[in-house]
C-alpha positions, 0 to 999 in steps of 0.5 A: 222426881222431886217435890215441886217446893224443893224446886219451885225456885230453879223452876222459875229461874228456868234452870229446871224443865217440868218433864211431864207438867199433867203428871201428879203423884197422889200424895197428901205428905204431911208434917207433924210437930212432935214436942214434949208433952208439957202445958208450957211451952218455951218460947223457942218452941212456939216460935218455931212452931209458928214459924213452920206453921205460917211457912207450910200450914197453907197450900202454896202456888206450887200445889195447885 
């Protein structure tokens, strides 16, 4: 068992086979951004934190 996102590519490529496709586990998995509590943050941060944000702040194609 593996998160689709991990392997959404190998699926596409058909590398990979989903075994049982109307099987779906019930999990709401989240990902917290933990930074130092400070009203600055530094550039890095925020960029970074944008980026993790544009990635995987919306559901995706593999989450339907």
């Amino acid at each position: 068992m593996n998160s689709l996102w991990n392997v959404a590519g190998e699926i596409a490529k058909g590398r990979l086979i989903r075994v049982l496709p109307e099987w779906k586990m019930n999990d709401r998995s989240v990902l917290w951004l933990i930074y130092p509590r400070t009203n600055v943050l530094t550039p890095k941060t925020r960029v970074f934190m944008d980026f993790l944000i544009a990635k995987l702040g919306n559901r995706s194609k593999w989450s339907e």
